[in-house]
PDB file with SEQRES, HELIX, SHEET and CRYST1 records, atoms N, CA, C and O in Angstrom:
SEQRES   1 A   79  UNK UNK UNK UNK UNK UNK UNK UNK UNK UNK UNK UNK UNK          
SEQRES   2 A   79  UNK UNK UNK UNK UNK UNK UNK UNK UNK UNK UNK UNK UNK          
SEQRES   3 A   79  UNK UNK UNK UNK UNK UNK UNK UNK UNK UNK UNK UNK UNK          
SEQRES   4 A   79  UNK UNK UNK UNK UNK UNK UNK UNK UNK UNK UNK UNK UNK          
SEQRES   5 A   79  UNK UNK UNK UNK UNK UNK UNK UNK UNK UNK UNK UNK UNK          
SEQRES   6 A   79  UNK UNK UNK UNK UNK UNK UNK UNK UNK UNK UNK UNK UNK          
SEQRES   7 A   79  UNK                                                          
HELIX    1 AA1 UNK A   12  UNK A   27  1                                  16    
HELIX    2 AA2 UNK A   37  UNK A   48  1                                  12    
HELIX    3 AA3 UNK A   54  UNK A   57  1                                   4    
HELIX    4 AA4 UNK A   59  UNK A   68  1                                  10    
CRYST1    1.000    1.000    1.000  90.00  90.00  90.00 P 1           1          
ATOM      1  N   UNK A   1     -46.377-160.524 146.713  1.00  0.00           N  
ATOM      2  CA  UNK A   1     -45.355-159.732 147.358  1.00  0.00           C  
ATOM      3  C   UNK A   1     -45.204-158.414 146.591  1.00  0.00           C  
ATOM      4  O   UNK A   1     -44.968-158.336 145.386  1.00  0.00           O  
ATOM      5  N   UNK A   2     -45.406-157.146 147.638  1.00  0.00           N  
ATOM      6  CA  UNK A   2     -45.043-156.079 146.749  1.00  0.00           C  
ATOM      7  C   UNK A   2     -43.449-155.431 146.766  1.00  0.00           C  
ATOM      8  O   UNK A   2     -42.651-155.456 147.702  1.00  0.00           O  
ATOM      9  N   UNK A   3     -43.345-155.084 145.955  1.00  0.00           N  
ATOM     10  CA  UNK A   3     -41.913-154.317 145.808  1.00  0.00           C  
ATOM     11  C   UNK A   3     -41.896-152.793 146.492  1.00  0.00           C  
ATOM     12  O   UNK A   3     -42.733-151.904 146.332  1.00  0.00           O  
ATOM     13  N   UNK A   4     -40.422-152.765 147.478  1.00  0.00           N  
ATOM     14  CA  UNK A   4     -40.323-150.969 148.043  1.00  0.00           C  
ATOM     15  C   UNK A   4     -39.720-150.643 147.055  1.00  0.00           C  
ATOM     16  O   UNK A   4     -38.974-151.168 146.228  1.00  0.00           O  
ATOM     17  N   UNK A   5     -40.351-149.257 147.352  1.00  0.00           N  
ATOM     18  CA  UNK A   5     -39.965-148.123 146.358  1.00  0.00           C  
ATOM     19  C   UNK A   5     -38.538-147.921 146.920  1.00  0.00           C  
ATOM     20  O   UNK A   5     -38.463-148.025 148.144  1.00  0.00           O  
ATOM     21  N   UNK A   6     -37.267-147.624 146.183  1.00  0.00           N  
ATOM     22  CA  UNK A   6     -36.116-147.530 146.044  1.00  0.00           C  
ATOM     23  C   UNK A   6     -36.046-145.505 146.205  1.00  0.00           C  
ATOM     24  O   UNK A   6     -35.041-144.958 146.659  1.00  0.00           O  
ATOM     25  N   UNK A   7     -36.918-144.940 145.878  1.00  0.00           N  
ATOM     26  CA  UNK A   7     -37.329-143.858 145.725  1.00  0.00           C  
ATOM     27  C   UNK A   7     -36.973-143.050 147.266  1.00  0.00           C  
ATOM     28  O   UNK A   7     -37.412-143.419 148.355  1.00  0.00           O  
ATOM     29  N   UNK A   8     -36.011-141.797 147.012  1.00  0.00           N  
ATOM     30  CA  UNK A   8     -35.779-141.281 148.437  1.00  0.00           C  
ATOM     31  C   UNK A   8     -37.426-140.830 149.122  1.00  0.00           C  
ATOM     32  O   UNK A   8     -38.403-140.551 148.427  1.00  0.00           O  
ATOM     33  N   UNK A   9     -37.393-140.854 150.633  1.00  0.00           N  
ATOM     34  CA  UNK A   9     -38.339-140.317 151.360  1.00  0.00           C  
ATOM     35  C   UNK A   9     -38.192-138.831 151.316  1.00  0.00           C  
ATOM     36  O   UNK A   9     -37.106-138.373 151.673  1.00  0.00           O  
ATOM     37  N   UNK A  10     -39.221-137.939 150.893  1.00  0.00           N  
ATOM     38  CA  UNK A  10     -39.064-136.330 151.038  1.00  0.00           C  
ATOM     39  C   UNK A  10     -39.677-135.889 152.121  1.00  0.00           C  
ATOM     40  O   UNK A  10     -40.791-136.364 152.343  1.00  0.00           O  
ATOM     41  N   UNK A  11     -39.274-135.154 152.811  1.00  0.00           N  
ATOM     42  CA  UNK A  11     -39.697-134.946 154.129  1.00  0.00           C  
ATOM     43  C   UNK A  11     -40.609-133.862 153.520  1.00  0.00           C  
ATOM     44  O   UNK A  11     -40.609-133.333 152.409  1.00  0.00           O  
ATOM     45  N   UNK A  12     -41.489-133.685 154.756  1.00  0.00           N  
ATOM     46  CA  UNK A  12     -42.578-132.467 155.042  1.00  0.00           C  
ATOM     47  C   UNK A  12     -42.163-130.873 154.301  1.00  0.00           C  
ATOM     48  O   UNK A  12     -42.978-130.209 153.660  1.00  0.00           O  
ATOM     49  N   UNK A  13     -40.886-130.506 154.528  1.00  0.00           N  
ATOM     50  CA  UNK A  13     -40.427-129.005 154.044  1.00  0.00           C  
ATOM     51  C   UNK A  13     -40.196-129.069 152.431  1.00  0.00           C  
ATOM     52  O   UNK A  13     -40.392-128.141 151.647  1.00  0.00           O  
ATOM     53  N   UNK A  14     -39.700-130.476 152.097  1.00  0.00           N  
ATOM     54  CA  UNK A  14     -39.650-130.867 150.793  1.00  0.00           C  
ATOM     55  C   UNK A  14     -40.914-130.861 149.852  1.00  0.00           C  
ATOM     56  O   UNK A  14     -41.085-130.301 148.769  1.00  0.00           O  
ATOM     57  N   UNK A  15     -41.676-131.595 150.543  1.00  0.00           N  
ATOM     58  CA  UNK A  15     -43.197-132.111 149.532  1.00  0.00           C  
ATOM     59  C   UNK A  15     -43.923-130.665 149.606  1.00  0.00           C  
ATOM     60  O   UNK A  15     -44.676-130.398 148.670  1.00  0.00           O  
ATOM     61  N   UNK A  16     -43.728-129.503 150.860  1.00  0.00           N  
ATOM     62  CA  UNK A  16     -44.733-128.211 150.881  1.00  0.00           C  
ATOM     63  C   UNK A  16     -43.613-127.333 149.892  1.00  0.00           C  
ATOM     64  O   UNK A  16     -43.986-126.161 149.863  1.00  0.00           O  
ATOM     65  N   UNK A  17     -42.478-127.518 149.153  1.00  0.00           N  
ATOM     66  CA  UNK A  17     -41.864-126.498 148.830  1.00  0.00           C  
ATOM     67  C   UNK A  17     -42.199-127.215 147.369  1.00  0.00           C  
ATOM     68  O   UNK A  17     -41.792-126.502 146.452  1.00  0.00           O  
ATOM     69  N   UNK A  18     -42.614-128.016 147.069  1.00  0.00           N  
ATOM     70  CA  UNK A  18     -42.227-128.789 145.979  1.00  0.00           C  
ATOM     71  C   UNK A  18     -43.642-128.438 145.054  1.00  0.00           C  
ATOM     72  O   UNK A  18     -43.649-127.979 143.912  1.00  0.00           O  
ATOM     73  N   UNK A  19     -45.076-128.867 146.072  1.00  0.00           N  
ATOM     74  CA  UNK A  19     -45.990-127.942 145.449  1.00  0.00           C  
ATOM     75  C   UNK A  19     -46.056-126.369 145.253  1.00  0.00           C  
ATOM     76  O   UNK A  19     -46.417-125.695 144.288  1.00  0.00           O  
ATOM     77  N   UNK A  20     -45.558-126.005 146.569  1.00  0.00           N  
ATOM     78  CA  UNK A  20     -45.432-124.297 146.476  1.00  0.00           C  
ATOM     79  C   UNK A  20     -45.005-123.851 144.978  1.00  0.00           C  
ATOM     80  O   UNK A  20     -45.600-122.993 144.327  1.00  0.00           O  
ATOM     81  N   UNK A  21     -43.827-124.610 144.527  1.00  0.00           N  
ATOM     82  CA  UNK A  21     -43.005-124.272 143.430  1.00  0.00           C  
ATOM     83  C   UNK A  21     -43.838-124.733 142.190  1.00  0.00           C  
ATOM     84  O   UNK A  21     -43.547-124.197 141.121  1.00  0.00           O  
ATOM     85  N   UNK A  22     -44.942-125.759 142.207  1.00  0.00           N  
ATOM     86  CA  UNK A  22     -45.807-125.898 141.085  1.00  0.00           C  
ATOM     87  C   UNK A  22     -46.713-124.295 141.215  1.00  0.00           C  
ATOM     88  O   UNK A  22     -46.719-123.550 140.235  1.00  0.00           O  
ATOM     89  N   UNK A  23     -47.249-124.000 142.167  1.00  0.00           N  
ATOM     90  CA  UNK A  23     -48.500-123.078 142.320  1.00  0.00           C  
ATOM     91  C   UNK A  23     -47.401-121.809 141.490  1.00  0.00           C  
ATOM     92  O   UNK A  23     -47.631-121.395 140.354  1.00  0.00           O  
ATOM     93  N   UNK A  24     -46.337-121.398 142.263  1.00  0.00           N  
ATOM     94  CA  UNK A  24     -45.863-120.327 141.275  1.00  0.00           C  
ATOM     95  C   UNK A  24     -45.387-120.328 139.598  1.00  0.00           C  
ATOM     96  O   UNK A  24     -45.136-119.463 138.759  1.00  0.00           O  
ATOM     97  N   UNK A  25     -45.417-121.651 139.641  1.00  0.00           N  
ATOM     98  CA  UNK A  25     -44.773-121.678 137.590  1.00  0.00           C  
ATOM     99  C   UNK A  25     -46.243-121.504 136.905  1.00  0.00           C  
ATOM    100  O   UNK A  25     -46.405-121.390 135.690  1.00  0.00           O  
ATOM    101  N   UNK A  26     -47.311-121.503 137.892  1.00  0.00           N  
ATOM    102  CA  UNK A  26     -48.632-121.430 136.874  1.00  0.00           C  
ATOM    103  C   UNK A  26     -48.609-119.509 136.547  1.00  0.00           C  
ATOM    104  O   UNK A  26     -49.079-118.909 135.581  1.00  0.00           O  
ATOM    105  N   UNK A  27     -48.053-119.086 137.472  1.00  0.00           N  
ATOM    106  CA  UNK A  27     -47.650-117.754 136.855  1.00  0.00           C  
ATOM    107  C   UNK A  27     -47.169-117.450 135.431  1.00  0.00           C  
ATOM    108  O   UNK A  27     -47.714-116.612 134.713  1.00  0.00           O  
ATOM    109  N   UNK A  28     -45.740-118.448 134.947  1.00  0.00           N  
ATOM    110  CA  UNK A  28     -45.643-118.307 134.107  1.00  0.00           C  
ATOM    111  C   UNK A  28     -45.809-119.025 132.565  1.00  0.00           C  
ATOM    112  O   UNK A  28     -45.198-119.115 131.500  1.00  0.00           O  
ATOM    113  N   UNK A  29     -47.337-119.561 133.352  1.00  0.00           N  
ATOM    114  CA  UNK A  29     -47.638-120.661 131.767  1.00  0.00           C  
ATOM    115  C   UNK A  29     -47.748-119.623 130.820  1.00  0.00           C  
ATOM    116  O   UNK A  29     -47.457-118.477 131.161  1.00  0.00           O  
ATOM    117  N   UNK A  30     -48.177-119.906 129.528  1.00  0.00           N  
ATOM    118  CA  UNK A  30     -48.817-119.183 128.276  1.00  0.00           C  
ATOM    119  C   UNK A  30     -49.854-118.416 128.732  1.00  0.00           C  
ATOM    120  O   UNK A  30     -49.795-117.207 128.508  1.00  0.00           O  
ATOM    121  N   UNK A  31     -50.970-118.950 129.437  1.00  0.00           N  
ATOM    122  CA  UNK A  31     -52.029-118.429 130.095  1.00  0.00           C  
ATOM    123  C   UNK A  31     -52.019-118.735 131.268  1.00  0.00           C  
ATOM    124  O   UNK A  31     -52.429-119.805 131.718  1.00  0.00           O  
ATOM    125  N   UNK A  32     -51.212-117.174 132.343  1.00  0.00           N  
ATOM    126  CA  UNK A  32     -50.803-117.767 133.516  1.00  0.00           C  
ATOM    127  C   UNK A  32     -52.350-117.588 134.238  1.00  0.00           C  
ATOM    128  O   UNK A  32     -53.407-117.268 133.693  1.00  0.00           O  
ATOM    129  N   UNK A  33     -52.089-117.901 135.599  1.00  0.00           N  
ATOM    130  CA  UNK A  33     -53.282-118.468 136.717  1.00  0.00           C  
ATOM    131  C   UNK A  33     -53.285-117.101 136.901  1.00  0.00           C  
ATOM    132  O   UNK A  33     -52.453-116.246 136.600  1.00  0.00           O  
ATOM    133  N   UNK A  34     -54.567-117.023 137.553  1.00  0.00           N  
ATOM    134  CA  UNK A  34     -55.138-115.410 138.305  1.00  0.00           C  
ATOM    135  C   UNK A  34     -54.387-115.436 139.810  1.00  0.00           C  
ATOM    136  O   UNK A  34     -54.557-116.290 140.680  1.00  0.00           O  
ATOM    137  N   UNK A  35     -53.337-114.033 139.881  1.00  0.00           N  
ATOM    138  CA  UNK A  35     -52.621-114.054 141.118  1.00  0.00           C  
ATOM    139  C   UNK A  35     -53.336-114.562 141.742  1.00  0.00           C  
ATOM    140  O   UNK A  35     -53.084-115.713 142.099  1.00  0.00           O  
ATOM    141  N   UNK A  36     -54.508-113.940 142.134  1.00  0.00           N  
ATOM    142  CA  UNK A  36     -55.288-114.056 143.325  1.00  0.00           C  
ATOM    143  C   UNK A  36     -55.340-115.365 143.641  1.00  0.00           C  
ATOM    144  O   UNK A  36     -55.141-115.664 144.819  1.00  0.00           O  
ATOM    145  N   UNK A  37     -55.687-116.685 142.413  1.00  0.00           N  
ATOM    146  CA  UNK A  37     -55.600-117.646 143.183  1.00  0.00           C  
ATOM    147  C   UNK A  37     -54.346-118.302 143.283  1.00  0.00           C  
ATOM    148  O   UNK A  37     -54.300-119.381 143.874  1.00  0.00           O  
ATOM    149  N   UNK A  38     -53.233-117.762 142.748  1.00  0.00           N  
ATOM    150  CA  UNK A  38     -51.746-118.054 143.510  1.00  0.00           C  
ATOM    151  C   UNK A  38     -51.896-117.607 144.860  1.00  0.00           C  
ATOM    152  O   UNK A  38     -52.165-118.507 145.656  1.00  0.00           O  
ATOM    153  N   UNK A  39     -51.822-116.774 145.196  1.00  0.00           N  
ATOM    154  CA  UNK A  39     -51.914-116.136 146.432  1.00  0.00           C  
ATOM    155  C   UNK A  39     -52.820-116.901 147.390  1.00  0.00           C  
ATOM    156  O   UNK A  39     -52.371-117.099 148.520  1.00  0.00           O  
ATOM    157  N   UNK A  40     -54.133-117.395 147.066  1.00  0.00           N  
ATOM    158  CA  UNK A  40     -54.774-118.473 147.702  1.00  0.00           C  
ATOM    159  C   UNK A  40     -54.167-119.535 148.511  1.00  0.00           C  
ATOM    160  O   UNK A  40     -53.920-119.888 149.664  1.00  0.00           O  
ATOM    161  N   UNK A  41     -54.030-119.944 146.905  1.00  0.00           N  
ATOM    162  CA  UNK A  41     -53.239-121.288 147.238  1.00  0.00           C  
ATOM    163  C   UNK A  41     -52.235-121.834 147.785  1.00  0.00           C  
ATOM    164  O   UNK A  41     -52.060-122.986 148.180  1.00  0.00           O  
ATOM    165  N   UNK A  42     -51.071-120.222 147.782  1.00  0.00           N  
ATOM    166  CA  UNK A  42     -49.535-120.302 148.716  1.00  0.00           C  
ATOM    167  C   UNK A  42     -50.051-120.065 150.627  1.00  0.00           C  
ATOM    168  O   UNK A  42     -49.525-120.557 151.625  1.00  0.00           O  
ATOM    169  N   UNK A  43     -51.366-119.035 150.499  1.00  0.00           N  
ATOM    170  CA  UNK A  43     -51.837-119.139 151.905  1.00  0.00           C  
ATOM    171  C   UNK A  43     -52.280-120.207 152.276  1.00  0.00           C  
ATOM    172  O   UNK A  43     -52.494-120.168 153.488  1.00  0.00           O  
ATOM    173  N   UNK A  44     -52.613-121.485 151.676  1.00  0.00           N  
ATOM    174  CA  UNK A  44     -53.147-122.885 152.230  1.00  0.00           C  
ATOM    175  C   UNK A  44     -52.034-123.309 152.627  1.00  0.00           C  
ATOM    176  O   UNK A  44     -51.803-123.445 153.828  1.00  0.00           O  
ATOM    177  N   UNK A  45     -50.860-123.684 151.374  1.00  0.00           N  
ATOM    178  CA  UNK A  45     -49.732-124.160 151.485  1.00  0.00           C  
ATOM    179  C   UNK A  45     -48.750-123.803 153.160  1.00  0.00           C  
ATOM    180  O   UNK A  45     -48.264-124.552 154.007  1.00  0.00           O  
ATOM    181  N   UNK A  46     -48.839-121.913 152.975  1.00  0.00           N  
ATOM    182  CA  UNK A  46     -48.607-121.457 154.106  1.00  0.00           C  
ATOM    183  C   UNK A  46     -48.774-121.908 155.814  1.00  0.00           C  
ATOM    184  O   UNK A  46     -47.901-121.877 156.682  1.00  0.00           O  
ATOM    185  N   UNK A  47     -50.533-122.419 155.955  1.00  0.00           N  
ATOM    186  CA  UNK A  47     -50.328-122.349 156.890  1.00  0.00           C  
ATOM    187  C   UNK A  47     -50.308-123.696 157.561  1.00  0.00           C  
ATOM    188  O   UNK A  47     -50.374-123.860 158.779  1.00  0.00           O  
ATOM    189  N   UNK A  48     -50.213-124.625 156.674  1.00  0.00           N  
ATOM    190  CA  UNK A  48     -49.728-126.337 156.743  1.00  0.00           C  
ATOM    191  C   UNK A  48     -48.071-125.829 157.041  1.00  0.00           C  
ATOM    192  O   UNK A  48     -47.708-125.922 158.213  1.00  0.00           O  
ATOM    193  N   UNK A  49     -47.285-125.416 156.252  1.00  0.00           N  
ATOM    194  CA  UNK A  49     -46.020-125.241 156.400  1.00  0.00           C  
ATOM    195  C   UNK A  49     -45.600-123.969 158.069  1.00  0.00           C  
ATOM    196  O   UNK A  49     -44.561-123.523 158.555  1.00  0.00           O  
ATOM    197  N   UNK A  50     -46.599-123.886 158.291  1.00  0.00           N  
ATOM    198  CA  UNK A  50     -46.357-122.671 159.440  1.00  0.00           C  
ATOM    199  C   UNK A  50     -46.099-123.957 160.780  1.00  0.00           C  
ATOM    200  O   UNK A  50     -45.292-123.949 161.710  1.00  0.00           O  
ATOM    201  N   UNK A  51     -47.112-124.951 160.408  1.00  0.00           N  
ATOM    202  CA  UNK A  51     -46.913-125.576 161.703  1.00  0.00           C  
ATOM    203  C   UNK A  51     -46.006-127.079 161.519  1.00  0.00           C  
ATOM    204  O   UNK A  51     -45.799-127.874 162.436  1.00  0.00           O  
ATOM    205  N   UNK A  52     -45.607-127.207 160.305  1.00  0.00           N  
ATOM    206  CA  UNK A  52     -44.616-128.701 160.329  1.00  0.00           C  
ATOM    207  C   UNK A  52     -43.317-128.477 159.634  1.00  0.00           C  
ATOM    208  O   UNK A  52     -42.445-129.335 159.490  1.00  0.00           O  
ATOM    209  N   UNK A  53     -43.267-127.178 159.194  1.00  0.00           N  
ATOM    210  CA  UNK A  53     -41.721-127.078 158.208  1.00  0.00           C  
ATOM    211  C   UNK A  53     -42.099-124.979 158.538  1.00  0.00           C  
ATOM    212  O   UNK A  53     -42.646-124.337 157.642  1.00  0.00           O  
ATOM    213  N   UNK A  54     -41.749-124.395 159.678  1.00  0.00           N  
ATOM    214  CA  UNK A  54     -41.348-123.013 160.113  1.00  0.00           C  
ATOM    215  C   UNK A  54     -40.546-122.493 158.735  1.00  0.00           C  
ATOM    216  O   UNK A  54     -41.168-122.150 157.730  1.00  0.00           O  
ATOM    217  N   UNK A  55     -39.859-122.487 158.774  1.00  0.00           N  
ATOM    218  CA  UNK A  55     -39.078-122.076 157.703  1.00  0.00           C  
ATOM    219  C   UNK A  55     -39.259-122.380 156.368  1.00  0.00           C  
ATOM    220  O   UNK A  55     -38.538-121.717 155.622  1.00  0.00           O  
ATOM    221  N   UNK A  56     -40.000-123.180 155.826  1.00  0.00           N  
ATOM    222  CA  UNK A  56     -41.070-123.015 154.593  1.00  0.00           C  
ATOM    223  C   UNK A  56     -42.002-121.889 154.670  1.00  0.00           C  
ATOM    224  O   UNK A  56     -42.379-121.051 153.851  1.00  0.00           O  
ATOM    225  N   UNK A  57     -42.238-122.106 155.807  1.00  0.00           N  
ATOM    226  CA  UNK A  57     -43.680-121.237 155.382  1.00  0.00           C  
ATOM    227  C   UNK A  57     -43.469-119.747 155.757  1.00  0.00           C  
ATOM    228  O   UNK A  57     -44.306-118.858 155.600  1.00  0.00           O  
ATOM    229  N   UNK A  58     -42.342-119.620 156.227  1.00  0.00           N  
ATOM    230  CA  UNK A  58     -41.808-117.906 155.894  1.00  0.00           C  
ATOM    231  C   UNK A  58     -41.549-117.286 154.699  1.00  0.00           C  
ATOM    232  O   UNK A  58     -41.895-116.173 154.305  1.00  0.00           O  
ATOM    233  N   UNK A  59     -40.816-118.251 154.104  1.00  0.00           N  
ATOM    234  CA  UNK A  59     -40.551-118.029 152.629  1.00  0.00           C  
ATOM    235  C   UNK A  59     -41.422-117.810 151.760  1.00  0.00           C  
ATOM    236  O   UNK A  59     -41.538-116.961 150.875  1.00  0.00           O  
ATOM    237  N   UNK A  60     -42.344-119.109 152.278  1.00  0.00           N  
ATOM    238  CA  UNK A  60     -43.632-118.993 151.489  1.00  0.00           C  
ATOM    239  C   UNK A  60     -44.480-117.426 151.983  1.00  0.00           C  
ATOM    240  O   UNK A  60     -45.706-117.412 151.871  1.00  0.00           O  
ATOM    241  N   UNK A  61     -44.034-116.642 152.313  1.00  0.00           N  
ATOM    242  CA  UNK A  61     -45.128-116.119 153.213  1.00  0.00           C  
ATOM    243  C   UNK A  61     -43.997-114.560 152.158  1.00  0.00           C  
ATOM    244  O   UNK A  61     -44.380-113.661 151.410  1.00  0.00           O  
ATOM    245  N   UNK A  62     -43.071-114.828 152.490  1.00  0.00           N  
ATOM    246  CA  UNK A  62     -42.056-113.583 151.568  1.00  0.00           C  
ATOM    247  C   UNK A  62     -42.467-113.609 149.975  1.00  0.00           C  
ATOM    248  O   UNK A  62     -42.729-112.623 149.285  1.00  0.00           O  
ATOM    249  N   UNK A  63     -42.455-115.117 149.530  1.00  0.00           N  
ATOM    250  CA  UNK A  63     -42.914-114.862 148.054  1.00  0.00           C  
ATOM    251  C   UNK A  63     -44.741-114.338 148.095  1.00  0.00           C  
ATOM    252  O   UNK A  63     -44.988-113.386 147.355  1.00  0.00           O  
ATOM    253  N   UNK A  64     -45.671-114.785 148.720  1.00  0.00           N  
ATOM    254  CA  UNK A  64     -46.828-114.186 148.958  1.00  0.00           C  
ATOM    255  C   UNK A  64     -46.917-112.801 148.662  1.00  0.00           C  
ATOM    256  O   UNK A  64     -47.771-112.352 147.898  1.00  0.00           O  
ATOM    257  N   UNK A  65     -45.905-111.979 149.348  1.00  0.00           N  
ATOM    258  CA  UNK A  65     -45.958-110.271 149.475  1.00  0.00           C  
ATOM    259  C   UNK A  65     -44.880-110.023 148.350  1.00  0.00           C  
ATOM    260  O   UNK A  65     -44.596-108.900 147.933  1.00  0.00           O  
ATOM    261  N   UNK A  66     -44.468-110.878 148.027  1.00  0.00           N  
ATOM    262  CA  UNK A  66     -43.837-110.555 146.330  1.00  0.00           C  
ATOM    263  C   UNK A  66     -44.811-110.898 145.264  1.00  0.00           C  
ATOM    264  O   UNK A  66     -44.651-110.179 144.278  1.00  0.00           O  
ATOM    265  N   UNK A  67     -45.738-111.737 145.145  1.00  0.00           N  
ATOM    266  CA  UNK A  67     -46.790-111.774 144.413  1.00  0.00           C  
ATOM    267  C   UNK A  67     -47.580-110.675 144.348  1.00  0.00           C  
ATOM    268  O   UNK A  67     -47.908-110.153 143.282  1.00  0.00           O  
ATOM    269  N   UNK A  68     -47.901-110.296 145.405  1.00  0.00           N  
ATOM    270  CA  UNK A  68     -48.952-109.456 145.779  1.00  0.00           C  
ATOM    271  C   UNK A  68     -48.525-107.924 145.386  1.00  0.00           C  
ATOM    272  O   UNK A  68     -49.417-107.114 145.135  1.00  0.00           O  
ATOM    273  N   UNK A  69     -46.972-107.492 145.331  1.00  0.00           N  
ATOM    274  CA  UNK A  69     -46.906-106.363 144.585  1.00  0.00           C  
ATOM    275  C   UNK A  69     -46.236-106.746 143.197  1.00  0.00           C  
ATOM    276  O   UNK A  69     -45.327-106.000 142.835  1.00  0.00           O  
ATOM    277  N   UNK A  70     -46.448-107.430 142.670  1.00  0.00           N  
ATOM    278  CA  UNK A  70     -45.687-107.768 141.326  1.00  0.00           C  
ATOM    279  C   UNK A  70     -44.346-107.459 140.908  1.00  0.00           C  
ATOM    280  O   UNK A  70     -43.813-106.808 140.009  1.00  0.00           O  
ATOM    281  N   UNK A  71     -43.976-108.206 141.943  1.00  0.00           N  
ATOM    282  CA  UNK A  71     -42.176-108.740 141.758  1.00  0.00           C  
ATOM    283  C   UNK A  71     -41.853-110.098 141.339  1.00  0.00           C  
ATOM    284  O   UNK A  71     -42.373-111.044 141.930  1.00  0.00           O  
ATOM    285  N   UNK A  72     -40.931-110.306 140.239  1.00  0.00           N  
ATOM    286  CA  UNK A  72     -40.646-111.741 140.358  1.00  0.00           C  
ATOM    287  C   UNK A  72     -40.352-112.750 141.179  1.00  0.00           C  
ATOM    288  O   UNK A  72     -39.483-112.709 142.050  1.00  0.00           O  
ATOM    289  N   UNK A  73     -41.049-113.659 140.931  1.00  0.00           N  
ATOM    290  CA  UNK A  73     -40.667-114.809 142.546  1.00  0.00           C  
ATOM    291  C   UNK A  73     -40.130-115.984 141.787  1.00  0.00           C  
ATOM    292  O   UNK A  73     -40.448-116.576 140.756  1.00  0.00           O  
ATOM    293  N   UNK A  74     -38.826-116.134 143.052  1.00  0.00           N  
ATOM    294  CA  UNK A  74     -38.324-116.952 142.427  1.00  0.00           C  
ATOM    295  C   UNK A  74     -39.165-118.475 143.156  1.00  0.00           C  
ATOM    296  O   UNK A  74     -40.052-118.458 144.010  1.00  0.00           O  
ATOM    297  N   UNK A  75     -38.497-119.793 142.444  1.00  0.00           N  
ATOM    298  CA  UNK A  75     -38.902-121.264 142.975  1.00  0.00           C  
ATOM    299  C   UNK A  75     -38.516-121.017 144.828  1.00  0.00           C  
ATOM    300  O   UNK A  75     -37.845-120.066 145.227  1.00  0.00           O  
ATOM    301  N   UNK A  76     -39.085-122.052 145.711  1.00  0.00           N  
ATOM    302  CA  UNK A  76     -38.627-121.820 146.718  1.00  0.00           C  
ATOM    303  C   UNK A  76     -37.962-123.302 147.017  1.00  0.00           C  
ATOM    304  O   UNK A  76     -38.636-124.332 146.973  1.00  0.00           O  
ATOM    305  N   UNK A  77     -36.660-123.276 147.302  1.00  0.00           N  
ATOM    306  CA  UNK A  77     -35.220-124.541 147.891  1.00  0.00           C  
ATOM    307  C   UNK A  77     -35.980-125.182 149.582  1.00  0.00           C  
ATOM    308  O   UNK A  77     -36.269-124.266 150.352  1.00  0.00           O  
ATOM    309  N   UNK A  78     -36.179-126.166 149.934  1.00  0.00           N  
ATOM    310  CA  UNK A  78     -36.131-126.651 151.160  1.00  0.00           C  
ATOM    311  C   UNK A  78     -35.023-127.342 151.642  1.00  0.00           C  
ATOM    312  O   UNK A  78     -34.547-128.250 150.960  1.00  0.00           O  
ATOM    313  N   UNK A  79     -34.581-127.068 152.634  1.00  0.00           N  
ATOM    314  CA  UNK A  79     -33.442-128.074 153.937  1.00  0.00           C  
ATOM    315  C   UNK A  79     -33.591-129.813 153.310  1.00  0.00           C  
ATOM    316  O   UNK A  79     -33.004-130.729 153.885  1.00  0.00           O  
TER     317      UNK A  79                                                      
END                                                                             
């Protein structure tokens, strides 16, 4: 018999905001990631979130063009 996880269910806008928010802290490791492949990687994220969580993937799509001219981005919050 296995045991349920007691563990809340994170919905779709949750789990795409949750990596989104890993891909941007590699910005600020010791030796952060090459924008470019932030920027990659938030456009994958992007366009999974374009079609199951809309409103992720705008945000995601606002911090993108804040990456891209070198503004600070903040973590991104989901519903």
């Amino acid at each position: 018999m296995t045991k349920q996880s007691i563990a809340p269910a994170l919905t779709n806008a949750q789990v795409i905001a949750n990596e989104a928010n890993r891909v941007i802290a590699t910005l600020k490791l010791p030796t952060p990631a090459d924008r470019e492949m932030v920027e990659v990687a938030l456009e994958s994220l992007k366009a999974v979130a374009d079609i199951v969580a809309p409103a992720v993937g705008k945000t995601i799509g606002i911090r993108i063009i804040a990456i891209r001219n070198n503004i600070g981005v903040n973590s991104i919050k989901a519903a």
